[in-house]
Each structure stands twice: as C-alpha cells, then as structure tokens.
C-alpha positions in Angstrom: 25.5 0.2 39.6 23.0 -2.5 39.5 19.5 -2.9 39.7 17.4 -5.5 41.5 14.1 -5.8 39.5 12.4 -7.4 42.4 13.0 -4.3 44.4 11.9 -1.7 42.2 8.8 -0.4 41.3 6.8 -0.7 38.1 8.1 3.6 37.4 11.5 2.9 37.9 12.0 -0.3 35.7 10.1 1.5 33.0 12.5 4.8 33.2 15.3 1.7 33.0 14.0 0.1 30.4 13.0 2.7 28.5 16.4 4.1 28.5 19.3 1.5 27.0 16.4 -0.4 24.6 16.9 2.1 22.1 16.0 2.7 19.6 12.5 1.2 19.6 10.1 1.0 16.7 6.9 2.9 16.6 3.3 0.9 16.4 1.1 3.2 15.4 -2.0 1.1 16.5 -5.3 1.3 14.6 -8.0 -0.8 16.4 -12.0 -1.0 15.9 -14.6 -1.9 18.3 -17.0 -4.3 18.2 -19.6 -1.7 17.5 -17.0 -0.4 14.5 -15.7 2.6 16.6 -12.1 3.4 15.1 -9.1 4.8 18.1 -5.5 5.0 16.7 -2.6 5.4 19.0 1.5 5.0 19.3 3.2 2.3 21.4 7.0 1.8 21.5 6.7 -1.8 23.7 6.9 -3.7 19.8 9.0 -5.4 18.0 9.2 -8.5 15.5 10.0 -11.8 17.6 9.3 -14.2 14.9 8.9 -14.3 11.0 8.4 -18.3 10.8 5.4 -17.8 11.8 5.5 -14.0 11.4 4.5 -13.0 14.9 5.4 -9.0 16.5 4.5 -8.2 20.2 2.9 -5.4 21.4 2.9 -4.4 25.1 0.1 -2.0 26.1 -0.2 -0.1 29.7 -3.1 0.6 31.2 -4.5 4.1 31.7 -5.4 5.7 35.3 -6.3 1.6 36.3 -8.0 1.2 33.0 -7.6 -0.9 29.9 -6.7 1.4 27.1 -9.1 1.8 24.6 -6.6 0.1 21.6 -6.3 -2.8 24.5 -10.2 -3.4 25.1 -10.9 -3.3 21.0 -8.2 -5.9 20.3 -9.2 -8.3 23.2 -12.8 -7.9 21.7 -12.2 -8.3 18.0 -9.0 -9.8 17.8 -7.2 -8.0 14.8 -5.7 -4.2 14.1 -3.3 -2.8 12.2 0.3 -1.6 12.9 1.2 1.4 11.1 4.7 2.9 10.7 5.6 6.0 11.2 7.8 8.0 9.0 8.8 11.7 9.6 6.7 13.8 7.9 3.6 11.8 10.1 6.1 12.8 13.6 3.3 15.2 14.5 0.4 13.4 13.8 1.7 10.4 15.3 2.1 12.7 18.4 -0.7 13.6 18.4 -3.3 10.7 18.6 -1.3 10.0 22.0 -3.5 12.7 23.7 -6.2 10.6 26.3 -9.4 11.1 23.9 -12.5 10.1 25.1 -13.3 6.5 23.4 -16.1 8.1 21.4 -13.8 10.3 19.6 -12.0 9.3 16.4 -8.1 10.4 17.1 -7.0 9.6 13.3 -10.0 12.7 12.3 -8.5 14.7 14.9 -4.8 14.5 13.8 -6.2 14.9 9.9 -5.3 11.7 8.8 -7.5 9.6 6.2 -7.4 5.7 6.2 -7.8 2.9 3.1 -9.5 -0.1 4.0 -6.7 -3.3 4.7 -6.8 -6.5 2.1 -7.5 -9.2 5.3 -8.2 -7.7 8.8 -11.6 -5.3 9.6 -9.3 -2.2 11.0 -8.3 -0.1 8.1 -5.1 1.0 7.6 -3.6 4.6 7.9 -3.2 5.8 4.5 -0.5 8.3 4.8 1.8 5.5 6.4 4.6 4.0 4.3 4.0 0.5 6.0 1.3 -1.3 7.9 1.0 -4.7 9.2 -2.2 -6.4 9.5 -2.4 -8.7 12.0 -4.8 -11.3 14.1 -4.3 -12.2 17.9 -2.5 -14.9 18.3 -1.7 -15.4 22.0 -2.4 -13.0 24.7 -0.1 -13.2 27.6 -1.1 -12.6 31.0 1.0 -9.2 32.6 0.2 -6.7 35.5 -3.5 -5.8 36.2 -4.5 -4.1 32.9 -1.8 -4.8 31.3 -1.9 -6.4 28.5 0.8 -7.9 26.5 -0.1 -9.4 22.8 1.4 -11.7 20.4 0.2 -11.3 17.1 0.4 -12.8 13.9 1.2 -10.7 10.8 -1.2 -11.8 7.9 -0.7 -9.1 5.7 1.3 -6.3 4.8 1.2 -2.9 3.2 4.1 -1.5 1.4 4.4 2.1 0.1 5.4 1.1 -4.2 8.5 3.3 -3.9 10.1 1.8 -0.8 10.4 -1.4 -2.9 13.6 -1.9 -5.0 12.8 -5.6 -6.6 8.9 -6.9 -5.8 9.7 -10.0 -6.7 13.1 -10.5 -4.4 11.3 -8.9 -2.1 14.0 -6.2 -1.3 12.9 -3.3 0.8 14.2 0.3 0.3 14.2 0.4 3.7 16.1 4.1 4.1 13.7 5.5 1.7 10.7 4.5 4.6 12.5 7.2 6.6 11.4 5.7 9.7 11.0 7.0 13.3 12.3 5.0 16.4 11.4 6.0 20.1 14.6 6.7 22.6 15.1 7.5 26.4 13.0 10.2 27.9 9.6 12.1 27.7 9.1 13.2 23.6 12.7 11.5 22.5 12.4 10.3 19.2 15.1 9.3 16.3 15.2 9.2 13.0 17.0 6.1 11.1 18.9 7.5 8.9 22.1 7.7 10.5 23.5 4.1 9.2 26.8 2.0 8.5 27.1 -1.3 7.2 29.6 -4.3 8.6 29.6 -7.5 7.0 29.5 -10.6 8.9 33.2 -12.1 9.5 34.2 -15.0 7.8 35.0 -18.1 10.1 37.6 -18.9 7.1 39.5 -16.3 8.2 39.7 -16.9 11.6 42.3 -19.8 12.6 40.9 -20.3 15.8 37.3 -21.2 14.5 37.5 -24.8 13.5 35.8 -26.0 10.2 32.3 -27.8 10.8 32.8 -31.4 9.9 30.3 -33.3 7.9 28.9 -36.4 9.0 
C-alpha cells in the first residue's frame, strides 16, 4: 500500500513514521530557563546529521497547542544538554515524560542528580554515560508549536570506561549499553543485539571500474 503524505493527517504520519524509523536514539533533553528553572525530558525526533560541523537535530511537538517547556527554554537561552540513556536509567528516563507542571524539577522527581557541563549553562545528568552539550544553531520553522532545532555540539561527556584509546578516540560503544525508541506506545530496544559486515572491496568486483587519476 502507499501513502500520500498530503492526504494524511499530522496522527497518522506520525504512527508511519514512527513505525519503520527504527530504531531511534533517545535525547534525554536537559534545558534551563531564563530565570534558571531546570525541566529534563525524552525525545526520540534526534539524530546526528552532521559532524563537520558537529550539528544533531532535535524535533519537539507541542503539548495540548503549547510549546513544551524543553521548547520555550531552548528558544530563550539557546543551549541544553543531550543526555543518553542507557538501561539501568529506562525507568527514570520514563519517567520525566510525565506532563509536570513547569515549576517542578522532573530530574528531582525521577531521583536523578546532575554535574555541572564544561561549556553550556544546563548541567548535565550525572548518571548518563554520554551527554552532548550543545548551542542553537538554526531553528527551522515547522507546524504551529512545533519546533524543529539544529544544534551544534560544542562539548561532550564521556563515561571513562566506555573509552578504549582517549587518544584515538575509540568509543566502547557496546559498553554504553544504550537504549533506542521503536514503533508503538512504551517500545523501546536495547543495542546490544549486533553483527558486523565489512565494506566490499570494489577490487573484487569486475564490474566496478578502477577510478583513473588525472
């Protein structure tokens, strides 16, 4: 069967969506507003588009017609942190979902602690294995309350065991023990379930031809 976007509503594109991008990383959004009020909260609309510059996006819905609460205290300060979420946190992440009222702190309510970041205002959560830090860098303009950020990364946190050489810069990245979001309501996935395939080799392939030099 196939779908005509034009013709369907927001609901049903979302329930599409939702379903084949799989699996989706978490951001576990800590933002602060101007008057320093801390709100942390999940989003699975994220992903790395860029690393030269380092940029992720981040798209946010709006909640009963309103801006979220992570949505107004980005627009207004312009930086927060992306946490990760590894499975011992599942609950906790699950948790700070719930629709709090703005005044209350969601990271106090789920019993999580945070450390302060090394470049952005937001602090981090410290029970995360890996944060980003990152400043606005374009806000694009989506549905009516929608908002739909790209951001670039300026710093990054990195739990000392998930690191297997510092200075290569490998990443233990199965030791993270990170959780992805799937299809329907509370689906999640753990990535531990890997294989590895190497890239072919067009030398081995008679019907690639060689590049020629110039």
């Amino acid at each position: 069967m196939n779908f005509d976007f034009n013709k369907l509503t927001s609901a049903d594109a979302f329930k599409l969506l939702s379903s084949v991008v799989v699996p989706r990383p978490i951001a576990w959004v800590v933002s602060q507003s101007a008057q320093g009020s801390l709100n942390a909260a999940p989003f699975s609309f994220f992903n790395v588009v860029s690393s030269d510059p380092p940029i992720v996006a981040l798209g946010i819905g709006p909640r009963a017609g309103q801006l979220k609460d992570t949505s107004r205290n980005i627009l207004e300060t312009r930086q927060f942190v992306i946490n990760l979420v590894s499975a011992e946190l599942a609950e906790q992440m699950n948790r700070t979902s719930l629709d709090y009222e703005a005044e209350i702190n969601e990271l106090t309510r789920a019993g999580l602690s945070t450390t302060p970041s090394l470049i952005v205002s937001p602090p981090r959560i410290a029970q995360s294995p890996a944060a980003l830090e990152c400043k606005v860098w374009q806000v694009l303009d989506a549905a009516p309350q929608r908002v739909i950020v790209l951001a670039h990364v300026v710093g990054m946190y990195l739990r000392d065991e998930a690191l297997l050489n510092p200075g290569k810069f490998y990443v233990d990245t199965p030791a993270l023990r990170l959780l992805g979001r799937m299809h329907g309501a509370g689906w999640y996935a753990h990535t531990s379930d890997l294989f590895q395939m190497h890239a072919p080799s067009a030398s081995n392939d008679p019907a690639v031809k060689p590049a020629q030099g110039h």
